[in-house]
N, CA, C and O atoms as a Tripos MOL2 file, in Angstrom:
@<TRIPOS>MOLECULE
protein
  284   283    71     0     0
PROTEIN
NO_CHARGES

@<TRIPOS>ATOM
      1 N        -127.3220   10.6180   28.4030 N.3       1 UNK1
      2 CA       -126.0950   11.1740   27.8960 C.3       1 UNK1
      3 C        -125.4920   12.1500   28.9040 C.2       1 UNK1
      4 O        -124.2650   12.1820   28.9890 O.2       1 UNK1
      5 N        -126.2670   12.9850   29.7120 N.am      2 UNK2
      6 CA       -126.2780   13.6230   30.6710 C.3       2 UNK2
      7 C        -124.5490   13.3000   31.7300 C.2       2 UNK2
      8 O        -123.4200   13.7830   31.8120 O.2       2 UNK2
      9 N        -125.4110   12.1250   32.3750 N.am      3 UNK3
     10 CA       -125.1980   11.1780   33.1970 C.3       3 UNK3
     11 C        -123.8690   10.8440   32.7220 C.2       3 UNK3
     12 O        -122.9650   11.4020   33.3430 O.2       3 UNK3
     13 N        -123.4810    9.9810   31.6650 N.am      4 UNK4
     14 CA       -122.4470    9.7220   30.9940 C.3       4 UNK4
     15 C        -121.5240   10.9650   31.2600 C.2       4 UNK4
     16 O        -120.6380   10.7620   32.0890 O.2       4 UNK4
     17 N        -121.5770   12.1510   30.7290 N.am      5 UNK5
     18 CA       -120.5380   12.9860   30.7880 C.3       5 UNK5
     19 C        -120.0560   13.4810   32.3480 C.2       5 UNK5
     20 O        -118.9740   13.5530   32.9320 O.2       5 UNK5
     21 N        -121.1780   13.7180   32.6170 N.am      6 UNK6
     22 CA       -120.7680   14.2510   34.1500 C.3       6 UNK6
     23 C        -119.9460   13.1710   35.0670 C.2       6 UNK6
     24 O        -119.1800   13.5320   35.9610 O.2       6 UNK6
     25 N        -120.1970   11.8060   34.7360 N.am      7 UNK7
     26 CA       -119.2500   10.8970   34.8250 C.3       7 UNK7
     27 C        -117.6730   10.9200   34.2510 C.2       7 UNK7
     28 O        -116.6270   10.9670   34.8970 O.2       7 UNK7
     29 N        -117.8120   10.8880   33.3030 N.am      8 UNK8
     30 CA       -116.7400   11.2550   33.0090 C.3       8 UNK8
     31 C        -116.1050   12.2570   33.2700 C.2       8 UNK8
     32 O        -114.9280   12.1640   33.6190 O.2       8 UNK8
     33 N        -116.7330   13.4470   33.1620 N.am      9 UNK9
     34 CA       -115.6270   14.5270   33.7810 C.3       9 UNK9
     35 C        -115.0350   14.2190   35.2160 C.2       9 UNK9
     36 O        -113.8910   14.5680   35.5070 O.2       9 UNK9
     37 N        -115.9460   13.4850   36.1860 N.am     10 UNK10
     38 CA       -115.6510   13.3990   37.2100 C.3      10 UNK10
     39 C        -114.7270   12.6600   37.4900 C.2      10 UNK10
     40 O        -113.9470   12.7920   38.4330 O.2      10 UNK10
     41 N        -114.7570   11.4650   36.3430 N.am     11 UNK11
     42 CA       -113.6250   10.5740   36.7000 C.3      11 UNK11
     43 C        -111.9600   10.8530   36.0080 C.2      11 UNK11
     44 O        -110.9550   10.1520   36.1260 O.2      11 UNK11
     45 N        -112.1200   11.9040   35.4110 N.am     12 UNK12
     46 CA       -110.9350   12.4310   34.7390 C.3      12 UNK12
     47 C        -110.4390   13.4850   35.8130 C.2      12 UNK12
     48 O        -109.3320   13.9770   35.5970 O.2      12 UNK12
     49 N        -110.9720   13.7990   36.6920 N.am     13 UNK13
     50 CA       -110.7730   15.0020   37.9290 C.3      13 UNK13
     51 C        -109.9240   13.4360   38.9230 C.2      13 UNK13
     52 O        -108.7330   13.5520   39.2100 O.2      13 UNK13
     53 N        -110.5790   12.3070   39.2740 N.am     14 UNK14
     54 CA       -110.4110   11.2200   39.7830 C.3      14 UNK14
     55 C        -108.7030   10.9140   39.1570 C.2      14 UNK14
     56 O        -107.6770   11.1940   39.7780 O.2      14 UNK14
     57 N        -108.7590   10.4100   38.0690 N.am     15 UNK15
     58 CA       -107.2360   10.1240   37.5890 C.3      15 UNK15
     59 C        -106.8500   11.3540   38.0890 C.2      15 UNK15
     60 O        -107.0900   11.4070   39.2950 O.2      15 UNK15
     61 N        -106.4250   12.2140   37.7170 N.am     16 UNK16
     62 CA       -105.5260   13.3210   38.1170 C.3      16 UNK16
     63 C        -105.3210   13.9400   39.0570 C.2      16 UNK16
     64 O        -104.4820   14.8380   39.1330 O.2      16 UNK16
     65 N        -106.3300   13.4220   40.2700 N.am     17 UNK17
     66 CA       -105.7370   13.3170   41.7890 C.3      17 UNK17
     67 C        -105.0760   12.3450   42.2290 C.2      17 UNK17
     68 O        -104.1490   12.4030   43.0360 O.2      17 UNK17
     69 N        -105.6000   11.2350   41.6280 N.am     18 UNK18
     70 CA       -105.0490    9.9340   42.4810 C.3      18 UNK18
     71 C        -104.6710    8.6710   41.1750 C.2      18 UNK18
     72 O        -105.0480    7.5130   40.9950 O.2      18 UNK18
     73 N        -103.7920    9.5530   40.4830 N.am     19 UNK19
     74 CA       -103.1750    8.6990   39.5070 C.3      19 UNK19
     75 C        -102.6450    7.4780   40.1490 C.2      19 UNK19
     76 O        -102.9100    6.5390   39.3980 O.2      19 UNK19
     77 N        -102.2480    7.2190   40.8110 N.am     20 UNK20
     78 CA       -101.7330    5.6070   41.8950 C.3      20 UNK20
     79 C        -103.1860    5.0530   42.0900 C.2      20 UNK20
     80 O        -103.3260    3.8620   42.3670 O.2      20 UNK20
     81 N        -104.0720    5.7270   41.9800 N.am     21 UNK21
     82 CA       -105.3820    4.7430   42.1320 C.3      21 UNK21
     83 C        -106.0100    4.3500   41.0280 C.2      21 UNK21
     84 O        -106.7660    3.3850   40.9120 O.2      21 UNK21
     85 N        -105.5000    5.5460   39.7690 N.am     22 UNK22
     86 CA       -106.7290    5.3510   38.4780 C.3      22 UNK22
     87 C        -105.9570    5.3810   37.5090 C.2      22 UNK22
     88 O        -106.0130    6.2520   36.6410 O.2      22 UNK22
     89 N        -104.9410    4.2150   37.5280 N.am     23 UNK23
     90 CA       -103.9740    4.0060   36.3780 C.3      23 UNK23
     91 C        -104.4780    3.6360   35.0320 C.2      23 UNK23
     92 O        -105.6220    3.1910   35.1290 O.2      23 UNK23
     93 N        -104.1410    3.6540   34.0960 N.am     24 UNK24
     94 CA       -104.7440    3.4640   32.5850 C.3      24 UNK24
     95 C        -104.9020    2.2480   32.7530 C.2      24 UNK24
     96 O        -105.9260    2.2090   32.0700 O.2      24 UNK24
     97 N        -104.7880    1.3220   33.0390 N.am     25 UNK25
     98 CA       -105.3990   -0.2060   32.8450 C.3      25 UNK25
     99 C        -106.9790   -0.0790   34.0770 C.2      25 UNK25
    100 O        -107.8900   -0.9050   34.0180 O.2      25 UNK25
    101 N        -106.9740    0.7400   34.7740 N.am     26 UNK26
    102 CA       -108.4010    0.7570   35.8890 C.3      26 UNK26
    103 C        -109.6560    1.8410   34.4740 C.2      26 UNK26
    104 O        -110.8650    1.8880   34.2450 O.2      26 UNK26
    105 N        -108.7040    2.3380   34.0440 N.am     27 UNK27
    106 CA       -109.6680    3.0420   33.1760 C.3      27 UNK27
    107 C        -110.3860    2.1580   31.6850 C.2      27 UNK27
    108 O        -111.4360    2.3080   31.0610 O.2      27 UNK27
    109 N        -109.3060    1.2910   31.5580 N.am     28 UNK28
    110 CA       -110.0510    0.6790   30.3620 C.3      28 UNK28
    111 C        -110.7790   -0.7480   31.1370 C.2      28 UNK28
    112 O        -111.5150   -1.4820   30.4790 O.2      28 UNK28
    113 N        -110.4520   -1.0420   32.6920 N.am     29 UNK29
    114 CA       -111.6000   -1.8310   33.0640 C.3      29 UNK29
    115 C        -113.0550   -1.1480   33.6330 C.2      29 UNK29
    116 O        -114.1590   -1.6250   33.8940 O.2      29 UNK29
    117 N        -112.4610    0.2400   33.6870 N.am     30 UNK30
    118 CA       -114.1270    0.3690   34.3890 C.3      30 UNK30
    119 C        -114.6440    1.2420   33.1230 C.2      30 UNK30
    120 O        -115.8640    1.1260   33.0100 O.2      30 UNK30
    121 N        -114.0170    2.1530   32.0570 N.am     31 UNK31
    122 CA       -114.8340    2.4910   30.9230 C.3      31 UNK31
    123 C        -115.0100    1.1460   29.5560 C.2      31 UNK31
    124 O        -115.9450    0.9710   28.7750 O.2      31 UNK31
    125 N        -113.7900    0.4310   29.6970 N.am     32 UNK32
    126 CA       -113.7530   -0.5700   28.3230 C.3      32 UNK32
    127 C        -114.9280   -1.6670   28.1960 C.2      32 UNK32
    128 O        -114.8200   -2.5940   27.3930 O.2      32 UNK32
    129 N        -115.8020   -1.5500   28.8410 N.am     33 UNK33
    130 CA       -116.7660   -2.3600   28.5320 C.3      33 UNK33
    131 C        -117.9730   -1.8490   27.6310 C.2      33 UNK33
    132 O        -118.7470   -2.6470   27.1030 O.2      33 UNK33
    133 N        -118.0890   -0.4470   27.4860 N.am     34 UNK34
    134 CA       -118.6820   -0.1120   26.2650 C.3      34 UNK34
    135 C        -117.6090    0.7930   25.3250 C.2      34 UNK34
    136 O        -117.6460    2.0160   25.4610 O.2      34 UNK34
    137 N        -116.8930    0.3420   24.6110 N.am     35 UNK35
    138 CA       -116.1990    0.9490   23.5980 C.3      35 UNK35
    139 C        -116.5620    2.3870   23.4980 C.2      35 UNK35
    140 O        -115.6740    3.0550   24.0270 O.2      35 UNK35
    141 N        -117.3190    2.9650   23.1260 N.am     36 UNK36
    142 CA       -118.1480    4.3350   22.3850 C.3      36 UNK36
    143 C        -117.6490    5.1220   23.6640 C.2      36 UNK36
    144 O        -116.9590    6.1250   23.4780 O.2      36 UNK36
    145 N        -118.0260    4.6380   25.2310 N.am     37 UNK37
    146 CA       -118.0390    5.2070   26.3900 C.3      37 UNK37
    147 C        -116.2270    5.8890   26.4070 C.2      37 UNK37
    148 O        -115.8170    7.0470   26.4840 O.2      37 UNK37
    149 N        -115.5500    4.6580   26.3050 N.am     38 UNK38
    150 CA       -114.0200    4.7130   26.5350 C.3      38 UNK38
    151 C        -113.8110    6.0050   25.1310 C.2      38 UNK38
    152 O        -112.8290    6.7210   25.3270 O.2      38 UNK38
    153 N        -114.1870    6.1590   24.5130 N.am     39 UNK39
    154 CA       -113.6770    6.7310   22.9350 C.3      39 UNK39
    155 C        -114.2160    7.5210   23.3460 C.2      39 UNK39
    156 O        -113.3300    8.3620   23.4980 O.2      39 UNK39
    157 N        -115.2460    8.0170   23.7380 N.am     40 UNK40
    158 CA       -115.9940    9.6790   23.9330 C.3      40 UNK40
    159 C        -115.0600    9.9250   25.2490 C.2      40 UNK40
    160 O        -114.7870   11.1250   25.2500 O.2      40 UNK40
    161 N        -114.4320    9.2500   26.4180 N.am     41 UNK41
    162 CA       -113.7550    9.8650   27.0330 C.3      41 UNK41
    163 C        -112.4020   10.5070   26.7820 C.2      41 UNK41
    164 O        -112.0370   11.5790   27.2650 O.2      41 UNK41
    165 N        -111.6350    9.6530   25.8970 N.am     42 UNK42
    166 CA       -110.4100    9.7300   25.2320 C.3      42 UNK42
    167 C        -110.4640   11.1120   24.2130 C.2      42 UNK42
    168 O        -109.4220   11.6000   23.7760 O.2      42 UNK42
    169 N        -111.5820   11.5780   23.9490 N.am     43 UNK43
    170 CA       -111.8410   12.4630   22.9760 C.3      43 UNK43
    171 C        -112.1820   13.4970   23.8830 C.2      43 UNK43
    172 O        -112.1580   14.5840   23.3060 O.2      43 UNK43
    173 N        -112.5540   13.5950   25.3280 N.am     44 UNK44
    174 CA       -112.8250   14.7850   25.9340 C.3      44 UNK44
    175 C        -111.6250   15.3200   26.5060 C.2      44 UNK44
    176 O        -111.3150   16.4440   26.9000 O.2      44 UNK44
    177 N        -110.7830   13.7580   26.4210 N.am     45 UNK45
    178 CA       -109.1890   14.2950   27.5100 C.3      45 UNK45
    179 C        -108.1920   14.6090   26.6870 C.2      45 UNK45
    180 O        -107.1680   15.1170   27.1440 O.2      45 UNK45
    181 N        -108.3930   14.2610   24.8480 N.am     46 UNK46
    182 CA       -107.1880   14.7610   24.3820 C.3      46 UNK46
    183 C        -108.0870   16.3970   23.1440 C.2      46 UNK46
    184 O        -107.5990   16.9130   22.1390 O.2      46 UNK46
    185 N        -109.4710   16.7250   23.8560 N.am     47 UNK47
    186 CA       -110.2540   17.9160   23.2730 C.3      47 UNK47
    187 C        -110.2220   18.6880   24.3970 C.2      47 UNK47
    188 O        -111.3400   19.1920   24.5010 O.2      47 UNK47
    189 N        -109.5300   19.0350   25.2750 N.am     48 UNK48
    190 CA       -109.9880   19.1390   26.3620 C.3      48 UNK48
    191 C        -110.8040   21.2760   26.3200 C.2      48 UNK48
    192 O        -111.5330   21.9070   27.0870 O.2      48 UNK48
    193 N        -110.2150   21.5550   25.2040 N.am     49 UNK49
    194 CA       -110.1010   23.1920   25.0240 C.3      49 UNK49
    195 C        -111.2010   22.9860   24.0400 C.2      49 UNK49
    196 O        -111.1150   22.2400   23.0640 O.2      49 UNK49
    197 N        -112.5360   23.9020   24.4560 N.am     50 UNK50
    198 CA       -113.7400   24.0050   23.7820 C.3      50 UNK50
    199 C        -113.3790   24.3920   22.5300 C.2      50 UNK50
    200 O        -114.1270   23.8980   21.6870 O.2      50 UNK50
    201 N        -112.6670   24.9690   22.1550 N.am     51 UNK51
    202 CA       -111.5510   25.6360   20.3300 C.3      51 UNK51
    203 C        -111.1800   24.0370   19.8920 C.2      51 UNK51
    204 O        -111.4030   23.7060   18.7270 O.2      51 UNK51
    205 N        -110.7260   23.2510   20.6500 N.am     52 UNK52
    206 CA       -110.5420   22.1000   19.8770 C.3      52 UNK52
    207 C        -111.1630   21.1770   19.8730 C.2      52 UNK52
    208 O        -111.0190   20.5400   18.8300 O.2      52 UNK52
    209 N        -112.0260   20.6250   20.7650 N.am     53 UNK53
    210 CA       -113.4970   19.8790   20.8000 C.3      53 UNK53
    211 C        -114.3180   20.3930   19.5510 C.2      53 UNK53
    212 O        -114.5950   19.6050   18.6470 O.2      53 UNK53
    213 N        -114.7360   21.8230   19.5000 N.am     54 UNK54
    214 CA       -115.6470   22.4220   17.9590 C.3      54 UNK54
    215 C        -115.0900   21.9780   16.9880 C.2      54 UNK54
    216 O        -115.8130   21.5870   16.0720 O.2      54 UNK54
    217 N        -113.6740   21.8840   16.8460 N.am     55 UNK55
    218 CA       -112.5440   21.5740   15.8780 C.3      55 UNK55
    219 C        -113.2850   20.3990   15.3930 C.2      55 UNK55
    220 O        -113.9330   20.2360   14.3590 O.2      55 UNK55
    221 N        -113.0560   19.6800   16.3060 N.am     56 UNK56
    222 CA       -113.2140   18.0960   16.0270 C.3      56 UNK56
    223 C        -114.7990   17.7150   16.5960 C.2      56 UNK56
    224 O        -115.0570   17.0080   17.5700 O.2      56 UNK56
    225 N        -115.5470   18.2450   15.8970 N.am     57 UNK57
    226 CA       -117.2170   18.0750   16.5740 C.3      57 UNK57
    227 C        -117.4250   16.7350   15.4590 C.2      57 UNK57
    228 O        -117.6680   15.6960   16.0720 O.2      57 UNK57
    229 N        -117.3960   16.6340   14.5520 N.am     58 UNK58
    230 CA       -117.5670   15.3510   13.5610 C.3      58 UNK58
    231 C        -116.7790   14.0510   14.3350 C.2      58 UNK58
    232 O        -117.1850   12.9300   14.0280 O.2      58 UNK58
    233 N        -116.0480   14.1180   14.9880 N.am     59 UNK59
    234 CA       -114.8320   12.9040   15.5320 C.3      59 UNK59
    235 C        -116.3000   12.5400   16.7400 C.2      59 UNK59
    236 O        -117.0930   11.6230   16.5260 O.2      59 UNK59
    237 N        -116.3780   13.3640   17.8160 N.am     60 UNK60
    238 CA       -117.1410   13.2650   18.4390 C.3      60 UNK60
    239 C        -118.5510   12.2700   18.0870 C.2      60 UNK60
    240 O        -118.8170   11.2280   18.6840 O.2      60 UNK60
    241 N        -119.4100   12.9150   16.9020 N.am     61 UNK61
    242 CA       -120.3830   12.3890   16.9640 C.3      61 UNK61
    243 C        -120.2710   11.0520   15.8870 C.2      61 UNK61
    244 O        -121.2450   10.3540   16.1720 O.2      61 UNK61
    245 N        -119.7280   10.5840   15.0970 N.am     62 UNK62
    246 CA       -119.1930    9.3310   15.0970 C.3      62 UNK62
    247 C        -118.6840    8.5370   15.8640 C.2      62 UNK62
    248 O        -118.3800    7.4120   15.4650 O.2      62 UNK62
    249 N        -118.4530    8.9620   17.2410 N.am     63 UNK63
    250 CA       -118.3800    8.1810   18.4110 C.3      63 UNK63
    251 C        -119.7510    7.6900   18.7310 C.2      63 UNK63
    252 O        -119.9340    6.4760   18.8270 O.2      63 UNK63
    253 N        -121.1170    8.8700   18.9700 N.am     64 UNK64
    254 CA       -121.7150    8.6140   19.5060 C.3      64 UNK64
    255 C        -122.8120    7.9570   18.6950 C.2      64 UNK64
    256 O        -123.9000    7.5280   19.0790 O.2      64 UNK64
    257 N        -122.1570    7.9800   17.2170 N.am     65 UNK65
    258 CA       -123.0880    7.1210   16.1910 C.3      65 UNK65
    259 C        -123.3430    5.8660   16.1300 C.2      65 UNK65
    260 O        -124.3230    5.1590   15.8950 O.2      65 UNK65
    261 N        -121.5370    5.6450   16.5650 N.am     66 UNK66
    262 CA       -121.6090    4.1530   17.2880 C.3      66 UNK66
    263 C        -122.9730    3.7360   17.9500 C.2      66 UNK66
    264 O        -123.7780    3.0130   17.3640 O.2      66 UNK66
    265 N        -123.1770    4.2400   19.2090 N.am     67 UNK67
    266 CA       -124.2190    3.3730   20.2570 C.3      67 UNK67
    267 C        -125.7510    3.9890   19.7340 C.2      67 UNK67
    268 O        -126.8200    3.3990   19.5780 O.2      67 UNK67
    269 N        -125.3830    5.4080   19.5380 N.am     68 UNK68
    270 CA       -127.0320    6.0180   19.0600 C.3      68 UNK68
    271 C        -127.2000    6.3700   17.2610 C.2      68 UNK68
    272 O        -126.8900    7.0950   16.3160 O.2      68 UNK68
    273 N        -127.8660    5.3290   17.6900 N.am     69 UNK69
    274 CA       -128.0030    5.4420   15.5710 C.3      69 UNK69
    275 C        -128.6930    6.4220   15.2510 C.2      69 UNK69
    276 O        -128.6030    6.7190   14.0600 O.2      69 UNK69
    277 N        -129.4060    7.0910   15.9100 N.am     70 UNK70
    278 CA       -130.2050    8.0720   15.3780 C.3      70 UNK70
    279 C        -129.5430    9.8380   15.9600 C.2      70 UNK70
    280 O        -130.0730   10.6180   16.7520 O.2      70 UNK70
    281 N        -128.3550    9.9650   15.2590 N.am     71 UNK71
    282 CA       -127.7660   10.5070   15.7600 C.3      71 UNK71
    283 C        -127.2520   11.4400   14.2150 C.2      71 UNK71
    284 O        -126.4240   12.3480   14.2890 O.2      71 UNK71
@<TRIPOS>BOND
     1     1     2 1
     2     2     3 1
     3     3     4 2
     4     3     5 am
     5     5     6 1
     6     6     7 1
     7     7     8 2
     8     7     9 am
     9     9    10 1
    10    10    11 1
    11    11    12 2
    12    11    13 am
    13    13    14 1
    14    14    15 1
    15    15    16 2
    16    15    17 am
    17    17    18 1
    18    18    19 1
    19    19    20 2
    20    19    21 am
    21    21    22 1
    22    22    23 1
    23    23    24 2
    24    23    25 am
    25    25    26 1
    26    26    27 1
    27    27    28 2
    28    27    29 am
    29    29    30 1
    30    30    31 1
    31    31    32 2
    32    31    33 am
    33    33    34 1
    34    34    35 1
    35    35    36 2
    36    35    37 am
    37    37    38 1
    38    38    39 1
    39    39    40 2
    40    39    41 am
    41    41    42 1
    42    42    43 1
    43    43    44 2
    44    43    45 am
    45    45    46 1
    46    46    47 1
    47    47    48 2
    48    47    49 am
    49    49    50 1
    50    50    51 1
    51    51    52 2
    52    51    53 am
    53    53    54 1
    54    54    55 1
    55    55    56 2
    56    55    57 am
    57    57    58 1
    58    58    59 1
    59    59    60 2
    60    59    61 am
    61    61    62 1
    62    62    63 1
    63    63    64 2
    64    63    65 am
    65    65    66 1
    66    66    67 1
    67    67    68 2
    68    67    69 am
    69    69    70 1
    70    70    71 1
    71    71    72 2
    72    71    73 am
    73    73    74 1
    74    74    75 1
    75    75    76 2
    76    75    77 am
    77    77    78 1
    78    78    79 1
    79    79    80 2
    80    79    81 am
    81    81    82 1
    82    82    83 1
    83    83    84 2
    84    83    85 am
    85    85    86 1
    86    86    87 1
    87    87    88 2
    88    87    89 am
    89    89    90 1
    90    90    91 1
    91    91    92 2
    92    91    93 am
    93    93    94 1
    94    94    95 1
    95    95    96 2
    96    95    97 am
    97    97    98 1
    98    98    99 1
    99    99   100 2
   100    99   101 am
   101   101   102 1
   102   102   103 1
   103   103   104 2
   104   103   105 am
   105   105   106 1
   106   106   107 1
   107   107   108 2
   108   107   109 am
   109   109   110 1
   110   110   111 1
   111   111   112 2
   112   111   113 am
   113   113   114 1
   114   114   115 1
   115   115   116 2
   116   115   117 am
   117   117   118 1
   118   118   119 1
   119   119   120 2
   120   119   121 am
   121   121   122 1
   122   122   123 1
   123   123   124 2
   124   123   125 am
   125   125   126 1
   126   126   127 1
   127   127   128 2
   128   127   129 am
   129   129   130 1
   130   130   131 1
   131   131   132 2
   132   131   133 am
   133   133   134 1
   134   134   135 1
   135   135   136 2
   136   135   137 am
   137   137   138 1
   138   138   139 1
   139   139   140 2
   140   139   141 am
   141   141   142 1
   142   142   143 1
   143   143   144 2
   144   143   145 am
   145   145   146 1
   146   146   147 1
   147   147   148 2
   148   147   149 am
   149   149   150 1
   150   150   151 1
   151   151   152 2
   152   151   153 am
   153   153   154 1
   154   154   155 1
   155   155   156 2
   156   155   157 am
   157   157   158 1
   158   158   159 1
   159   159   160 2
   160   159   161 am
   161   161   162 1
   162   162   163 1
   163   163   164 2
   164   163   165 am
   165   165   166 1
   166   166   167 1
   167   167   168 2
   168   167   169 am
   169   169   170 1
   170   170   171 1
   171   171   172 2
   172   171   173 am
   173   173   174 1
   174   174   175 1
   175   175   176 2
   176   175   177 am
   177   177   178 1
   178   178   179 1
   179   179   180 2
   180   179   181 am
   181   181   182 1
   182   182   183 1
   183   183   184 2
   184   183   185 am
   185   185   186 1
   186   186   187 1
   187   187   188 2
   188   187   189 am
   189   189   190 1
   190   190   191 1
   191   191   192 2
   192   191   193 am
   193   193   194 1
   194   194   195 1
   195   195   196 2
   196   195   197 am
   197   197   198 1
   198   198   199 1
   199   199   200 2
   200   199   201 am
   201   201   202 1
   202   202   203 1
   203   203   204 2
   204   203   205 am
   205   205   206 1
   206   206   207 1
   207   207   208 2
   208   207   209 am
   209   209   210 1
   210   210   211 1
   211   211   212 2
   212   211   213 am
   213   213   214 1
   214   214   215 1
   215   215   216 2
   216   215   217 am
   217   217   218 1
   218   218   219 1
   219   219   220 2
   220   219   221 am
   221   221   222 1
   222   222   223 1
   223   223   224 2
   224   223   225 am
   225   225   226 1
   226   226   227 1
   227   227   228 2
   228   227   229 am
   229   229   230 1
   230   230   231 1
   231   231   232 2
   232   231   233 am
   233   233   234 1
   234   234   235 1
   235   235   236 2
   236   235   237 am
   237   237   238 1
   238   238   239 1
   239   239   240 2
   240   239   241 am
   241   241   242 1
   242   242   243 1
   243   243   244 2
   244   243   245 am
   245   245   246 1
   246   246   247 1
   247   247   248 2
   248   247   249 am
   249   249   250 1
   250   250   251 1
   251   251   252 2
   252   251   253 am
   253   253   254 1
   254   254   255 1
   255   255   256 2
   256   255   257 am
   257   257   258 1
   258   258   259 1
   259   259   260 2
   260   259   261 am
   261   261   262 1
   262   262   263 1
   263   263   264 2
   264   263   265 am
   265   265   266 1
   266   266   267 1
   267   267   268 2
   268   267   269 am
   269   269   270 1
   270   270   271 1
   271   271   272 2
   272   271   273 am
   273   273   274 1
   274   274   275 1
   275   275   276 2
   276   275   277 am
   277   277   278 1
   278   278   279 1
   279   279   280 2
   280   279   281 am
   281   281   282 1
   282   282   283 1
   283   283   284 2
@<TRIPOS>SUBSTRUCTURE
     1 UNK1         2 RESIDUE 1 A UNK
     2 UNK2         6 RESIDUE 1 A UNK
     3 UNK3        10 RESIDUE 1 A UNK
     4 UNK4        14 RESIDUE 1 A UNK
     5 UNK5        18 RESIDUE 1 A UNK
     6 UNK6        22 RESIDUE 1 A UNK
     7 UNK7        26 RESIDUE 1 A UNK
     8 UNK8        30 RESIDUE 1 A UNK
     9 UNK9        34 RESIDUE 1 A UNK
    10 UNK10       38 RESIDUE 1 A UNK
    11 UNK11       42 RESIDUE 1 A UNK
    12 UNK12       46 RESIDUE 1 A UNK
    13 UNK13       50 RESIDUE 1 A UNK
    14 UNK14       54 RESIDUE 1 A UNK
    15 UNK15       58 RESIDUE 1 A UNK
    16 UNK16       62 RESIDUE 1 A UNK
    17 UNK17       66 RESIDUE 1 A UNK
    18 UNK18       70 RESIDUE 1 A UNK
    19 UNK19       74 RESIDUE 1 A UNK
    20 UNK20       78 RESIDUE 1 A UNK
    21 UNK21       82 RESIDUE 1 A UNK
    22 UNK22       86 RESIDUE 1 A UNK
    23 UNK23       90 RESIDUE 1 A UNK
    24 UNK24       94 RESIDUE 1 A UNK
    25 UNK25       98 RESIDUE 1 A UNK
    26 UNK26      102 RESIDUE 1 A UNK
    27 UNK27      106 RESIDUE 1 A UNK
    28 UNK28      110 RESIDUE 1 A UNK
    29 UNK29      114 RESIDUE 1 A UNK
    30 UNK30      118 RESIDUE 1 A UNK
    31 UNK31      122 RESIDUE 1 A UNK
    32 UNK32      126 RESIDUE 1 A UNK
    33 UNK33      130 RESIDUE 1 A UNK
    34 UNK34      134 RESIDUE 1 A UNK
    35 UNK35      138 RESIDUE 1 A UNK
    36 UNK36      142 RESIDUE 1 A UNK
    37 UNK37      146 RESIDUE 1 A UNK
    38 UNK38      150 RESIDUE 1 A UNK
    39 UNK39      154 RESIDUE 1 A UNK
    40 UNK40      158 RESIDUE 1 A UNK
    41 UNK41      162 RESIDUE 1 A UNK
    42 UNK42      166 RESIDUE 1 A UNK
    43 UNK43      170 RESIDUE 1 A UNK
    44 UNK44      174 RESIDUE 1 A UNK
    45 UNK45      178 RESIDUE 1 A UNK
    46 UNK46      182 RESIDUE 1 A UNK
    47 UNK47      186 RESIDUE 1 A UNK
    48 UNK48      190 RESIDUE 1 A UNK
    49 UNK49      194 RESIDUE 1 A UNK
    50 UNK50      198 RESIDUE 1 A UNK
    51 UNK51      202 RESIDUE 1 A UNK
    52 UNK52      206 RESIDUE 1 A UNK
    53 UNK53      210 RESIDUE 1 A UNK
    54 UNK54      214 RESIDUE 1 A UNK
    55 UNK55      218 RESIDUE 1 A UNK
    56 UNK56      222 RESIDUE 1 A UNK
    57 UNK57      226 RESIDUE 1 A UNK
    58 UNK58      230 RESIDUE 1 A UNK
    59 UNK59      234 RESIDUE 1 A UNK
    60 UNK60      238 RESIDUE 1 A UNK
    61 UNK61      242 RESIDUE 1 A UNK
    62 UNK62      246 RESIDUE 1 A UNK
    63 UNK63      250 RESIDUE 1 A UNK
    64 UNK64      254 RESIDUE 1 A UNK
    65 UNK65      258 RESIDUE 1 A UNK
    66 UNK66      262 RESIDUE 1 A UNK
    67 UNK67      266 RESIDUE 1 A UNK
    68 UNK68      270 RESIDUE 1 A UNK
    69 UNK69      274 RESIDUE 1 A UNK
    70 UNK70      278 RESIDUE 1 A UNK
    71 UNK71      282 RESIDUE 1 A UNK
């Protein structure tokens, strides 16, 4: 899970340097192959303020209920 996020943050630093490189259709080919992955990112970029991520901590882990059932 680690791994996963630090990815993602990194690649959300990635779009927003080089939006001509990491247009929304490159994002749903290189995250859209696990659904849960693409949805926990979409949820970090429109949570982006720790006040509204806590907000929405239930949205979150029904994402991650998806892939980890024991969650």
């Amino acid at each position: 899970m680690y791994a996963t996020t630090q990815f993602l943050g990194r690649y959300s630093v990635w779009e927003e340097l080089f939006p001509n490189v990491f247009p929304k259709d490159v994002q749903k080919q290189v995250l859209g192959s696990n659904k849960w992955v693409l949805d926990l990112y979409l949820f970090f970029i429109s949570n982006r303020e720790l006040e509204m991520a806590k907000d929405n901590w239930e949205d979150m882990l029904n994402i991650l209920r998806t892939n980890f059932g024991g969650i």
